[in-house]
LUMSEMI-582381 format. One line per field, with one value per residue: residue in three letters; x, y, z of N, C-alpha, C, CB in turn. Coordinates in Angstrom, 2 decimals, always signed. Atoms other than C-alpha are relative to their C-alpha. Glycine has a CB too. Layout:
% residues N
residu [Ala	...]
n_c1 [X	...]
n_c2 [Y	...]
n_c3 [Z	...]
ca_c1 [X	...]
ca_c2 [Y	...]
ca_c3 [Z	...]
c_c1 [X	...]
c_c2 [Y	...]
c_c3 [Z	...]
cb_c1 [X	...]
cb_c2 [Y	...]
cb_c3 [Z	...]
END
This chain:
% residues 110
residu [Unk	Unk	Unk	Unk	Unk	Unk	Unk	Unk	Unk	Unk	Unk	Unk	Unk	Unk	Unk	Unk	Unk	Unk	Unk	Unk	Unk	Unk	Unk	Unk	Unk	Unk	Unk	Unk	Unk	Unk	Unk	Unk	Unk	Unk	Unk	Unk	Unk	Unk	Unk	Unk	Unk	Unk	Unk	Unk	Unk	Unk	Unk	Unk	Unk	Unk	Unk	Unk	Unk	Unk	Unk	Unk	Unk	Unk	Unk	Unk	Unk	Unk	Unk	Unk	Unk	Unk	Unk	Unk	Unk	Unk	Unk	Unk	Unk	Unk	Unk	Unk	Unk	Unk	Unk	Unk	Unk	Unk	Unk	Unk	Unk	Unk	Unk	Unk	Unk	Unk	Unk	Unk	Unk	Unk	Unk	Unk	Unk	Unk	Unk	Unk	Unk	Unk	Unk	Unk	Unk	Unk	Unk	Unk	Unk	Unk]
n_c1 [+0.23	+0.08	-0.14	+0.54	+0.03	+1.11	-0.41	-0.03	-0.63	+0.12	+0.97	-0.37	+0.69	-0.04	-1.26	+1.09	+0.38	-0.95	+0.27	+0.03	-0.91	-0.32	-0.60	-0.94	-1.11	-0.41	-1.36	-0.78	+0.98	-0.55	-1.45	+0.05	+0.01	-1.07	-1.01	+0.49	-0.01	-1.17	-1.28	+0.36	+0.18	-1.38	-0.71	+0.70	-0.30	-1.65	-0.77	+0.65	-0.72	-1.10	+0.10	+0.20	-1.72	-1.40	+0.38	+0.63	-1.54	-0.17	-1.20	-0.09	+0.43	-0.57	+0.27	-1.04	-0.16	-0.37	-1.23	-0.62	-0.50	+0.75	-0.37	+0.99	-0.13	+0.03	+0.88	+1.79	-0.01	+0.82	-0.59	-1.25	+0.17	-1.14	-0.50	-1.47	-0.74	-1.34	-0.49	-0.27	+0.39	+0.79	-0.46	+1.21	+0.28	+1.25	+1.52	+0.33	-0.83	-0.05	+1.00	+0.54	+0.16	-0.15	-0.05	-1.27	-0.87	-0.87	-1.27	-0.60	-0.06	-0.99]
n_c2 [-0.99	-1.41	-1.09	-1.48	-0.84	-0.76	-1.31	-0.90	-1.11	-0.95	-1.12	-1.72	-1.04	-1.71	-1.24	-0.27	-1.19	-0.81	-1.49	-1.50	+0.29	-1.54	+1.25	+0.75	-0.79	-0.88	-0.68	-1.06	-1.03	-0.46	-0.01	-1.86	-1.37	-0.45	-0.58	-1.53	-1.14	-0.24	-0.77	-1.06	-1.59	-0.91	-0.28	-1.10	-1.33	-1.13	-0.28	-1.37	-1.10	-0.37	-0.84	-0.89	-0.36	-0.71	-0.80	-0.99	-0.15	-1.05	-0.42	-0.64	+1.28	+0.87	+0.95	+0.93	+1.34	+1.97	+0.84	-0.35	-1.27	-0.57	-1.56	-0.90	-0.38	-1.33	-0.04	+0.90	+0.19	+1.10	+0.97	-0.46	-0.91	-0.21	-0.09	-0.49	+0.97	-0.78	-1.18	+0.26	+1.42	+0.08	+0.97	+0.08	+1.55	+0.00	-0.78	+1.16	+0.99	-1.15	+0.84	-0.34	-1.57	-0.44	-1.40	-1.20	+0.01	+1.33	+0.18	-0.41	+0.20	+1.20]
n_c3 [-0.96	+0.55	-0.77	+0.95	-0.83	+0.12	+0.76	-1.19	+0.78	-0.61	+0.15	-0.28	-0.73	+0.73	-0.22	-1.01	+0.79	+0.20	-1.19	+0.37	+0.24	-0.81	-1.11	+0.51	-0.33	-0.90	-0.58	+1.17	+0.20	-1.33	-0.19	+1.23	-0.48	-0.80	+0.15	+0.64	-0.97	-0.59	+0.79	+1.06	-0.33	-0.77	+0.83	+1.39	-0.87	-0.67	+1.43	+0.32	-1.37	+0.68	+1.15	-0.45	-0.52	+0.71	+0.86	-1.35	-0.14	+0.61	-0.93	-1.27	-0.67	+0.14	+0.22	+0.12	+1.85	-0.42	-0.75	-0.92	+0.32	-0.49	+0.67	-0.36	+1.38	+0.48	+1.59	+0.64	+0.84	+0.56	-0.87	-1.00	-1.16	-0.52	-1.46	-1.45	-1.01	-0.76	+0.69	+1.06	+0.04	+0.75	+0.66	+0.56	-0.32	+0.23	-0.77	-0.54	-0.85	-1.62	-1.27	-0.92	+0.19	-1.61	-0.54	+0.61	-1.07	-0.79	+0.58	-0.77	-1.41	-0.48]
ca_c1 [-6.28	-7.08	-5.84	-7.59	-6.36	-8.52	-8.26	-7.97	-9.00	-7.74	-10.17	-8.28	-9.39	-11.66	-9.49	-10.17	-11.77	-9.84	-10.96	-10.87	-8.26	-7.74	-6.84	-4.18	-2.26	-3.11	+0.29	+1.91	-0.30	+0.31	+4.04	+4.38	+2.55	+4.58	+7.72	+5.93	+5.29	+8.47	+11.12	+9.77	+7.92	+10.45	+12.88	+10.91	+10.66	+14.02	+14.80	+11.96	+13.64	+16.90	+15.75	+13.71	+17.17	+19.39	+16.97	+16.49	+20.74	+21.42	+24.83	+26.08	+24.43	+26.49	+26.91	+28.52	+29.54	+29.01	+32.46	+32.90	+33.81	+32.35	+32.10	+30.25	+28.40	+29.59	+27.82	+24.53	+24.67	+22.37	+23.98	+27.20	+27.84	+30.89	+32.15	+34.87	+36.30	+39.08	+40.36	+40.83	+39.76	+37.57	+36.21	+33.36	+30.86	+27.80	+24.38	+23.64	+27.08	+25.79	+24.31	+23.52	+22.54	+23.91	+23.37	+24.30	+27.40	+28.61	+31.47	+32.50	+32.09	+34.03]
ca_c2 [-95.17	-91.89	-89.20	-85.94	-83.19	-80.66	-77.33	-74.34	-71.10	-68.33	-65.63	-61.56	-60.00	-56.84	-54.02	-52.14	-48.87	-46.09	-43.16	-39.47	-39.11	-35.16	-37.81	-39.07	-35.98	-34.03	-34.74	-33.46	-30.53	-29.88	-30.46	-27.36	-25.09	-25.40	-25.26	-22.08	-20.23	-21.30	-20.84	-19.23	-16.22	-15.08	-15.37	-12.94	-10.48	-10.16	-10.21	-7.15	-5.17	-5.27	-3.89	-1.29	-0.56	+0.10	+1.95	+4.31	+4.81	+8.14	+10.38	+10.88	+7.32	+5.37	+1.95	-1.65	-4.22	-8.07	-8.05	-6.23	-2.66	-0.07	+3.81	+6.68	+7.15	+9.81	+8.92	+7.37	+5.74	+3.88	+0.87	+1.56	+3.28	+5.39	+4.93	+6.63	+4.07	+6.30	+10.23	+10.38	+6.56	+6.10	+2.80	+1.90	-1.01	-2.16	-1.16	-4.93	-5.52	-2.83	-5.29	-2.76	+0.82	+2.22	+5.20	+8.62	+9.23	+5.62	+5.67	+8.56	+7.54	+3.97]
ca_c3 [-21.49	-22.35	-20.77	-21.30	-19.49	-17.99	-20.51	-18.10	-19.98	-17.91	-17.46	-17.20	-14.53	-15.11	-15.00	-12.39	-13.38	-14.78	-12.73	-13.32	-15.39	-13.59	-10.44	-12.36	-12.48	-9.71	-7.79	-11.11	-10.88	-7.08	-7.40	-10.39	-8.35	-5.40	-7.44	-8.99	-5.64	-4.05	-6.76	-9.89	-8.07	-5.78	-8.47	-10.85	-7.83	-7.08	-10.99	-11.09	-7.88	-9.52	-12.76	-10.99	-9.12	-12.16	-13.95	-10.62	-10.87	-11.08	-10.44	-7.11	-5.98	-4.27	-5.04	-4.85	-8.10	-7.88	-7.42	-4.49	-5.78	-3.89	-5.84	-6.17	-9.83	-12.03	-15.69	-16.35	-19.65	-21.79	-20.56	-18.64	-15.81	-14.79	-10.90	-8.82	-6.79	-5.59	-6.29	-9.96	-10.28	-12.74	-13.69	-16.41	-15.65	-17.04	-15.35	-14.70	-12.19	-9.66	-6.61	-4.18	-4.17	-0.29	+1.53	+0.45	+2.98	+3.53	+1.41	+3.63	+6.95	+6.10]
c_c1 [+0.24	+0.00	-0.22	+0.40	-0.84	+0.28	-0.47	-0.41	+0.34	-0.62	+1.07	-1.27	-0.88	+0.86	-0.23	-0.05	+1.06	-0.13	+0.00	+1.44	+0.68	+0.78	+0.94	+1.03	-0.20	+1.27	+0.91	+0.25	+0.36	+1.79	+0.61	-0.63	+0.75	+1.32	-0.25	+0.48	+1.06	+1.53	-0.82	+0.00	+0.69	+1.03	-0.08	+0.01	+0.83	+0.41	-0.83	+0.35	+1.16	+0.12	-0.57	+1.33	+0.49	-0.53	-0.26	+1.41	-0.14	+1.42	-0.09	-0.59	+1.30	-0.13	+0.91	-0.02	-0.35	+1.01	+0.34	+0.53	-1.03	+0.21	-1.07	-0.62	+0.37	-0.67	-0.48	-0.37	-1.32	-0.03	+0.81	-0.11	+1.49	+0.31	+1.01	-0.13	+0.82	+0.52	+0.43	-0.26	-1.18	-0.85	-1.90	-0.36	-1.64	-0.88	-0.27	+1.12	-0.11	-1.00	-0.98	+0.49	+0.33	-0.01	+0.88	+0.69	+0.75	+1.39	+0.96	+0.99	+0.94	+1.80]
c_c2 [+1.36	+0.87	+1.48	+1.40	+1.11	+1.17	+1.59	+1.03	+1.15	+1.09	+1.65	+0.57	+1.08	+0.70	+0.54	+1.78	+1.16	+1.47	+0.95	+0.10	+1.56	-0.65	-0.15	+0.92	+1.41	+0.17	+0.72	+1.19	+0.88	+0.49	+1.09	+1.14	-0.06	+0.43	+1.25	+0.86	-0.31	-0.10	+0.92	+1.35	+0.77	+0.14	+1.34	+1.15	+0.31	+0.50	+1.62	+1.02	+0.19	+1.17	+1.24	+0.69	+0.71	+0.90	+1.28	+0.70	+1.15	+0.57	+0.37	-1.46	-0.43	-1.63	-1.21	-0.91	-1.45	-0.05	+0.54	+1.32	+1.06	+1.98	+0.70	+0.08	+1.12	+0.43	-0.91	+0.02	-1.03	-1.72	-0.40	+0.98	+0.84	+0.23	-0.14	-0.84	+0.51	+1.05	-0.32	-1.61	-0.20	-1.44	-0.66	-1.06	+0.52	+0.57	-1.58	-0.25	+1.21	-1.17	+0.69	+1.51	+0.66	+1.10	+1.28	+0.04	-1.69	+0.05	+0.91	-0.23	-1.75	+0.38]
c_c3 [-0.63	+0.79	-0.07	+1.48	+0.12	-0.76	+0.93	-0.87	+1.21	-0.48	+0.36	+1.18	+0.23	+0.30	+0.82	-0.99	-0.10	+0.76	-0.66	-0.42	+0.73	+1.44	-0.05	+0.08	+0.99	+0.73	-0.73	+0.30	+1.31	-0.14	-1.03	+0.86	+1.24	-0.15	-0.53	+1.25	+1.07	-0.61	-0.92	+0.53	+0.45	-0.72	-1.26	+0.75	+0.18	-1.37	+0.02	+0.68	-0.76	-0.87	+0.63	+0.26	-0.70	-0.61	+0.92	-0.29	-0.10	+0.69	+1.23	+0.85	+0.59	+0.21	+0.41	-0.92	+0.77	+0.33	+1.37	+0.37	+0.61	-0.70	+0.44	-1.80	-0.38	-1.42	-0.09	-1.63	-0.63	+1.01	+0.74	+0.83	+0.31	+1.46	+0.11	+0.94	+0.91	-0.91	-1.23	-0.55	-0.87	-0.67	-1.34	-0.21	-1.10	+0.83	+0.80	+1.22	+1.03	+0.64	+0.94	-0.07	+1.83	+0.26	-0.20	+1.95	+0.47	-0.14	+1.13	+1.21	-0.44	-0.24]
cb_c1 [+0.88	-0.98	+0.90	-2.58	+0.92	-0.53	-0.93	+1.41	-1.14	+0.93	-1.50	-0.20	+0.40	-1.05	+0.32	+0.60	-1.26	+0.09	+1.08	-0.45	+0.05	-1.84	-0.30	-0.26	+0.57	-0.74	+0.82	-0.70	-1.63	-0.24	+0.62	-1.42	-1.41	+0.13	+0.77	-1.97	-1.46	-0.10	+1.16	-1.36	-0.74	+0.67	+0.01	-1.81	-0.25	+1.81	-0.48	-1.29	+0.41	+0.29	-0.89	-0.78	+1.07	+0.97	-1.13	-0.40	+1.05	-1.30	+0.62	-1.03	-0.67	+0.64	-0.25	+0.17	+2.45	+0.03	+1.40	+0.70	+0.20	+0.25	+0.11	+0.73	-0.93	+1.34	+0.59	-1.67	+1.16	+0.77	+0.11	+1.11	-0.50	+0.38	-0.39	-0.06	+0.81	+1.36	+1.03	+1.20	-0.29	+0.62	+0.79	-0.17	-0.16	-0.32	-1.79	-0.04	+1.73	-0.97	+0.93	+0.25	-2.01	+1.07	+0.12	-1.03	-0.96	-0.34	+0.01	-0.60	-1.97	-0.47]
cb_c2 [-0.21	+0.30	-0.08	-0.16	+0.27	+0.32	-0.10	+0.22	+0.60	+0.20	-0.37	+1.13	+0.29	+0.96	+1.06	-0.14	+0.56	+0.07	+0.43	+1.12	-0.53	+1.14	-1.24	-0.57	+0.37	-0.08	-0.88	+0.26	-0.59	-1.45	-1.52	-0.04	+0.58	-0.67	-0.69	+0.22	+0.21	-0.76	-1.13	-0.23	+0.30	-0.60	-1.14	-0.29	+0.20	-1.09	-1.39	+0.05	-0.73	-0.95	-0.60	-0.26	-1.03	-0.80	-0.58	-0.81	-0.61	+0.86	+0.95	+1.63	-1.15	+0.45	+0.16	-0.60	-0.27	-1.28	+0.06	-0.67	+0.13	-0.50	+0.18	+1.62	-0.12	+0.36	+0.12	+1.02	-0.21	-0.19	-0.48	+0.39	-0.97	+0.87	-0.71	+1.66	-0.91	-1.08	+0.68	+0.49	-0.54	+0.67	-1.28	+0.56	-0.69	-1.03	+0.72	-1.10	-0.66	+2.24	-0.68	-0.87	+0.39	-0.30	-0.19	+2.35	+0.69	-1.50	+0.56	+0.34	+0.05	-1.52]
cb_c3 [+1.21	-0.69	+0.21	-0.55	+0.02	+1.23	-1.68	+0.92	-1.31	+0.35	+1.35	-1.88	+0.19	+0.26	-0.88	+2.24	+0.59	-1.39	+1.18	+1.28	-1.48	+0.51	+0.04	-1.28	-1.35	+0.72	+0.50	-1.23	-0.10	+1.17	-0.25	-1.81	+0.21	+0.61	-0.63	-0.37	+0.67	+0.95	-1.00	-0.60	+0.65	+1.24	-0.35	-0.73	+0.98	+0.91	-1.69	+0.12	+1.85	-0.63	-1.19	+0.88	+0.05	-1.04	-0.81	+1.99	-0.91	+0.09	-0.42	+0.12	-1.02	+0.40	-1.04	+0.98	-1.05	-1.09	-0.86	-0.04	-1.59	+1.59	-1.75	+0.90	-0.58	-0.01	-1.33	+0.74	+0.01	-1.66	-0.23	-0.63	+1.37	-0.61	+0.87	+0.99	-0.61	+0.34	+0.66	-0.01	+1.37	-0.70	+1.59	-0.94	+2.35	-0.15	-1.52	-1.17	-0.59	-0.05	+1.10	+1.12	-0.72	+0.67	+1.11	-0.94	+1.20	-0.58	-1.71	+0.10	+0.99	-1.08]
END
């Protein structure tokens, strides 16, 4: 008795077609420009307002530091700044740690 088993070849599937390969990474493509126009850009604007800002500085401004320091300028330097904090008070910062440029008279009136 001879036993011949049947020989199976399995056949591969076609593949299925590969498509447009532009297809392939459109969500990529999508997902970069949204992080573009909702971080990047707004990040570059505020970075470009800033700079505008310090380069606007001039004496007699008054101002407030990142940290919290609120003066008046008295010298506009290359890159430093000198602000009166308080009578005879003198204190010398970079140009970059001014946050916010405020109304002539505030300092006064607080």
């Amino acid at each position: 008795m001879s036993s011949q088993l049947p020989i199976v070849i399995a056949q591969a599937a076609p593949a299925a077609g590969q498509g447009n390969p532009l297809l392939t990474f459109l969500p990529l493509i999508v997902l970069f420009g949204l992080m573009y126009f909702l971080m990047i850009r707004p990040q570059m604007k505020r970075q470009k307002e800033h700079r505008n800002m310090v380069a606007a500085l001039s004496k007699g401004d008054e101002v407030v530091t990142n940290g919290g320091i609120a003066g008046r300028v008295e010298e506009v330097g290359e890159s430093f700044i000198t602000v009166e904090i308080a009578p005879n008070v003198k204190v010398k910062l970079q140009k970059g740690a001014v946050s916010q440029v405020l109304p002539k008279g505030t300092l006064k009136a607080s």
